[in-house]
N, C-alpha and C positions, 0 to 999 in steps of 0.2 A: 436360064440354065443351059449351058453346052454339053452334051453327052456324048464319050465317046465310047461309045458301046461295041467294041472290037474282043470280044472269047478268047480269041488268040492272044491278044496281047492281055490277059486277067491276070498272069504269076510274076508277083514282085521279084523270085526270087529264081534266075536262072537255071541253078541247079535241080531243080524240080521239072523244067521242063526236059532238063537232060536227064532225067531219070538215074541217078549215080551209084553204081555199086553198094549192096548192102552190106559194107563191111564194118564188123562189130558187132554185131548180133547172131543172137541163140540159134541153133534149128530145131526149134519143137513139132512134135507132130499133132494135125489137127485133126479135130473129130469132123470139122465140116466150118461152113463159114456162120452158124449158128448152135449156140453149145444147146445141146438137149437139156431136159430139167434131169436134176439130181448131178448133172455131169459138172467136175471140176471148171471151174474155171481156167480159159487160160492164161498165165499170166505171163507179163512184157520185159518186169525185171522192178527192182525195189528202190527208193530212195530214202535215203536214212541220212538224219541229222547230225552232222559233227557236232563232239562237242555238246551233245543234249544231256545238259543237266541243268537246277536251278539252286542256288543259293538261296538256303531257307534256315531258317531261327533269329534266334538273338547273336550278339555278336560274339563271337571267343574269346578266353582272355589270351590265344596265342593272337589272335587279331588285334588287339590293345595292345599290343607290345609284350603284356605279364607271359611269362614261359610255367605254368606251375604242374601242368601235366597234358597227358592227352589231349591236342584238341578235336572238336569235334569234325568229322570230313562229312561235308555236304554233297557228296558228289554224286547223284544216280545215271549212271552210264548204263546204257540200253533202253533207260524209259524217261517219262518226266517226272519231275517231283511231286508234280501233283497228278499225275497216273495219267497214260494215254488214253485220250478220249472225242470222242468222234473223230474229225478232220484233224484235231490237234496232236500229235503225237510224235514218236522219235524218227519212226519208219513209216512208210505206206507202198502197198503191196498195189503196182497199178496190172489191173486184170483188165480181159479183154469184158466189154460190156455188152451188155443182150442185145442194142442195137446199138450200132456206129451214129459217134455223134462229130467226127471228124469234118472240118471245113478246108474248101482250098479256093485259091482264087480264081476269080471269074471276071470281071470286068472293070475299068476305071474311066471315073468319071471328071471333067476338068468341072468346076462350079464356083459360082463364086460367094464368096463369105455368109452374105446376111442370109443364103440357102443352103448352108449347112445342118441349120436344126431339121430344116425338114426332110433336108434326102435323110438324116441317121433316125429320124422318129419312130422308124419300125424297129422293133427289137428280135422281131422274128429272120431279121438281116442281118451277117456278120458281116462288119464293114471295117477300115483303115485308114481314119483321117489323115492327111497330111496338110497341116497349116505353112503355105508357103509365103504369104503375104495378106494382111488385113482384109485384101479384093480377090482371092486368087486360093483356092485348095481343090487337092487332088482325092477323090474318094478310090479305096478299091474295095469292089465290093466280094465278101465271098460267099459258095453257094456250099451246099451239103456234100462234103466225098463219103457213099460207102464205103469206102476203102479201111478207111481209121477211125481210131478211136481218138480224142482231142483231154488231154488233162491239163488243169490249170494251177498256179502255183501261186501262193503272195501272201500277203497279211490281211487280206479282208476276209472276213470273218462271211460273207454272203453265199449264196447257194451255187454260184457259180466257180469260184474256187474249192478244189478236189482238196488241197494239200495245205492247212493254215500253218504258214512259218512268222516264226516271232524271232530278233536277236537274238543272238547269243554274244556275249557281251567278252574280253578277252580276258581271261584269266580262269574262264569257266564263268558258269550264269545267264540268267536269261535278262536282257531289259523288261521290264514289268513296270504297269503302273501309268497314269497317267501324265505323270513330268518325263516318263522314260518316250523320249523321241527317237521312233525308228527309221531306218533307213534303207528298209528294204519295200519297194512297191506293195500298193495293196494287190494291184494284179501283174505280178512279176514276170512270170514265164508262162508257158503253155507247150507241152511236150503231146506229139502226132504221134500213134503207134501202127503201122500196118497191124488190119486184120489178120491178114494170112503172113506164111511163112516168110520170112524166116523173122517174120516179129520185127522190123527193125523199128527202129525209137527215134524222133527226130526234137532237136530241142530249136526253141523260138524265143527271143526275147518279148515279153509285156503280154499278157491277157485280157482276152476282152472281159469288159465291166458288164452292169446290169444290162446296157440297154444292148449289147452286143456288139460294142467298139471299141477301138484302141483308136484313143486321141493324138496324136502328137503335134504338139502346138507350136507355135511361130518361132520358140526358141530354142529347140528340141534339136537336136543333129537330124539331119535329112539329106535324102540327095536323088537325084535321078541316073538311074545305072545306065552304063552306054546305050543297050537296048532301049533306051524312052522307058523305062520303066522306073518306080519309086521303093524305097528304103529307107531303114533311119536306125537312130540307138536309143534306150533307154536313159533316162536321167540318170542314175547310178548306174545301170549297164549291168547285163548277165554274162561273166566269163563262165569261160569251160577251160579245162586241163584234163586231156587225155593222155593218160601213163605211157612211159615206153616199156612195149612187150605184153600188156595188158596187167589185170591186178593178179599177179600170180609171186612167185619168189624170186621172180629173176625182172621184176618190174624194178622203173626208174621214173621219177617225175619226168612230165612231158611241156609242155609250153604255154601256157595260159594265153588265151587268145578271147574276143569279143562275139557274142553271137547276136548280128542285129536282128531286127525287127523279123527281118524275111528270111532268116535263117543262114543268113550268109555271116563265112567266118575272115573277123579283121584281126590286124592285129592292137593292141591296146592304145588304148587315149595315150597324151602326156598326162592328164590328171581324170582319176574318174569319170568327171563331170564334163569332163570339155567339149564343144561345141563341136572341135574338131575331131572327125573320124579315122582310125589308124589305116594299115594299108592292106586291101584286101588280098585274103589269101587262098588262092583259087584252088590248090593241091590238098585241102583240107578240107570236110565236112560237117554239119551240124550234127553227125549222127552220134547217137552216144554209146559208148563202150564200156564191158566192163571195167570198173575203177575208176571211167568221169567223174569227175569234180565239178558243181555246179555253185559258182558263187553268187549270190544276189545281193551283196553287199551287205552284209547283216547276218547273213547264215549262209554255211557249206552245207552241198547237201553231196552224198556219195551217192554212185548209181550203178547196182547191182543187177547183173541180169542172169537167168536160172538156172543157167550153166556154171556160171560164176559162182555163184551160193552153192551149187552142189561140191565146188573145191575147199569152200570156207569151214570152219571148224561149227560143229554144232554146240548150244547148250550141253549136252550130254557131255561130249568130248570135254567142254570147257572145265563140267565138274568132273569130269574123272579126272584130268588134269589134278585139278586142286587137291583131289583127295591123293593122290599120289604124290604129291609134293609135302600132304601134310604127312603121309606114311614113313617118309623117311626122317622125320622128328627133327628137323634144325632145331638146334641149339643157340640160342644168344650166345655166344663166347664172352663174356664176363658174368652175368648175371647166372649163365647155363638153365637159365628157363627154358621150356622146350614151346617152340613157336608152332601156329597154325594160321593157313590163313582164313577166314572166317564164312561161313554159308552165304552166299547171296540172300538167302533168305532170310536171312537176321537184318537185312536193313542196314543202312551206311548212317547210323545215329554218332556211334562214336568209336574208335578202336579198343578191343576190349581188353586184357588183360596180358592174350599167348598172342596176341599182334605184333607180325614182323612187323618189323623198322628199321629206316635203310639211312646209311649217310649218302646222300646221291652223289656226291663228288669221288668216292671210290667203291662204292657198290657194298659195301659190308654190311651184311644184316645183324642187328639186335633187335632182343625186348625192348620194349620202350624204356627210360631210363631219364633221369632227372641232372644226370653231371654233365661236364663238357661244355654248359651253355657260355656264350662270347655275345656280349648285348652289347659290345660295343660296332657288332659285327651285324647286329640285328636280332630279331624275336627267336629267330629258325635257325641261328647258327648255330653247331654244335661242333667240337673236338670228336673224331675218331678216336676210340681208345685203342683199336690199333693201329691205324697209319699215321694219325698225328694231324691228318687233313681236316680242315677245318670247310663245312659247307651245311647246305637244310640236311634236316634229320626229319621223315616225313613217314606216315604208317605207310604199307604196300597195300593194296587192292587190285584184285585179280580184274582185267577188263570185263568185261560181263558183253559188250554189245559184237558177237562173233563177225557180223559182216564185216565189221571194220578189219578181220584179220588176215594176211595174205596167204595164209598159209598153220598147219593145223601143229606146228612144233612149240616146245616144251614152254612153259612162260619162264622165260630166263633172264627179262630184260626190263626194267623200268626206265619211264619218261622222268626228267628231271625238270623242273621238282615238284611235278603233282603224285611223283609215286607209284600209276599205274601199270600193274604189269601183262606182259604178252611175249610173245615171239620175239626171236632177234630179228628174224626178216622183216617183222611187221612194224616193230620199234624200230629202226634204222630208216625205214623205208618214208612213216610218216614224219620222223626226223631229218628228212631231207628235203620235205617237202612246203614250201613256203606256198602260205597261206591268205590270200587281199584282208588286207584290214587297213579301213578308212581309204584315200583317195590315193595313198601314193603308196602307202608301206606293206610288204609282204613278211610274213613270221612261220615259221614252225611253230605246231602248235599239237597238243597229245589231243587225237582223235576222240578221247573215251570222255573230255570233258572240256576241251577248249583251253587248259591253260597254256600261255607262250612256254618254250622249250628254252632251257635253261644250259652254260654250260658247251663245250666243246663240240661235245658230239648229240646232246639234246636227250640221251640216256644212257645207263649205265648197266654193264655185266653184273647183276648179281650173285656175291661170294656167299652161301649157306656156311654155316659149321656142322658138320654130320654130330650125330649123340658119343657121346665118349665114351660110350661102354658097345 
């Protein structure tokens, strides 16, 4: 075994040794560099799941093609259908922990093959394979920083992943089930938090496993960065999209770009998967900001941090909302039933009776209503009875998961054609915003449950009828 045991050269990843502006993050104030008992925690900022809902029952008869009434909407936007639970869930609050468990790199070793089991045999080592040749890999090993705290992100289910994410499949839904093949790592990411101020949050492509290592094998993208130093990407690869102007009302999608292994940002493969790594971009960071977008090919995840939430609309707001929208008594204009839209608390079983319903192609709301069907157009096609516009006819539901909102104004707007409503700033904004699905293709898609966006502008102004008296 050849050792090159040089400290100085231990950081795969340039920009760490430059220490880079923490720009993008909170300034909280701290009680000290260990929280006292009973004291809050502090926390770094939230990551919430696009899109978290699950497709559950039997099948509809709008699903079978039959049109004969309400169908039922499966959609639980802000939890899971089968209720958040431990690690599983829509959101996760990452707080600062009693002791830093945060690593950085220390040393790299050149070694050759058939002693790789035994330099990685300790598990009490976090280490960085790089398989460069059957005779030939590069280990870096890393050592404990107090500094950080270290959270891990992916589909394994084991004690070392903080964050268990599963698919979410397009159209809304989760992949489930043992035929359902995912495509998101079981240790996908792992995000760095400074202890101290100002919090910043650094993201990392691939988590270490049980034994305390990230493999990357002989056919894995890799490279050696000018400094003699090593890198590489993930098999699917973790983008990030950082908004322009941050997640507030005057925000703009930003540029979706690659975060390798060491934290350095490229810009994108030709195909997910490809061997070849894009070109890197040295004016950018891994640091995350509010309204990052973290893709792991399988699930979006949003990242909130607690400045940011203090702009977003609360629960509370959300129902005063509602009940004020229900106070002004819309009317169905033909039927003149008087509409409401429904308690969160009631459950998303099936739309009940005073359920607005919208034509999403001109925004017009009625009761729900049985004419106008066009089956030659499809199950959801319906006649406006007043514009004449033929498109889905779909119940509304109020968003329920506030993070995802940019801003705390009227829900005036639905996504077509899953129906759910929010803000105009907040509907426009995730309607502009393309989304990775699969290896090559990007989609708009409504935040509240993952369906693709529908339609010119991806959602519609909705028109009320006030009460006629």
């Amino acid at each position: 075994m050849v050792l090159e045991g040089n400290p100085e050269v231990g950081s795969p990843r340039t920009s760490d040794l430059q220490h880079p502006g923490n720009q993008g993050s909170c300034v909280l104030s701290s009680p000290g560099d260990d929280a006292q008992p009973g004291e809050e925690p502090i926390k770094y900022g939230e990551l919430i799941v696009l899109g978290c809902c699950e497709e559950g029952g039997e099948e509809t008869e709008a699903q079978r093609g039959e049109v004969t009434g309400p169908r039922a909407h499966s959609c639980y936007n802000g939890c899971l259908a089968s209720g958040d639970k431990g690690r599983r869930r829509s959101r996760l609050a990452l707080s600062r922990r009693p002791h830093a468990n945060g690593v950085k790199p220390d040393v790299m070793h050149h070694i050759s093959t058939p002693l790789v089991s035994k330099a990685l045999s300790n598990r009490g080592q976090h280490s960085i394979s790089y398989t460069l040749s059957r005779s030939h890999s590069v280990i870096v090993e890393y050592t404990h920083d107090s500094d950080t705290d270290m959270f891990q992100i992916g589909r394994s289910t084991e004690n070392m992943i903080d964050f268990v994410v599963t698919d979410t499949s397009p159209g809304g839904g989760t992949a489930e089930g043992p035929s359902a093949q995912s495509t998101i790592s079981r240790y996908a990411c792992r995000i760095l938090c400074d202890r101290r101020p100002p919090y910043t949050a650094r993201i990392y492509a691939a988590g270490f496993d049980a034994s305390s290592n990230i493999f990357l094998g002989e056919r894995a993208a890799k490279w050696r960065t000018p400094d003699g130093l090593m890198d590489g990407l993930t098999t699917n690869g973790v983008l990030v999209m950082h908004p322009a102007g941050g997640f507030s009302e005057d925000s703009a999608p930003g540029v979706w770009r690659e975060i390798s292994v060491c934290g350095n940002v490229y810009t994108l493969r030709d195909s997910r998967s490809a061997q070849q790594r894009g070109k890197l971009v040295e004016n950018e960071s891994n640091v995350l900001q509010d309204g990052s977008l973290i893709d792991l090919c399988g699930a979006t995840l949003l990242w909130r941090t607690p400045a940011g939430l203090l702009r977003a609309p609360t629960l509370k707001q959300l129902e005063a909302q509602r009940q004020e929208a229900n106070a002004a008594r819309p009317q169905c204009p033909v039927g003149l039933s008087t509409l409401a839209f429904p308690s969160p608390a009631r459950g998303r079983t099936a739309p009940d009776k005073q359920q607005p319903w919208v034509y999403v192609r001109c925004g017009h709301v009625h009761g729900y209503h049985g004419w106008g069907c066009r089956r030659e157009r499809g199950p959801q096609e319906r006649e406006c009875p007043l514009c004449r516009l033929v498109g889905p006819y779909v119940p509304l539901w109020l968003g329920q998961e506030a993070g995802l909102c940019l801003d705390p104004g009227p829900p005036s707007h639905a996504f077509a054609p899953c129906g759910h409503v929010c803000s105009e700033k907040t509907a426009r904004y995730w309607a502009q915003t393309p989304l990775p699905h699969g290896t090559h293709a990007f989609h708009a898609a409504c935040p509240f449950c993952g369906a693709w966006l529908t339609g010119e502008h991806g959602c519609v102004r909705l028109i009320f009828q006030g009460p006629l008296d």
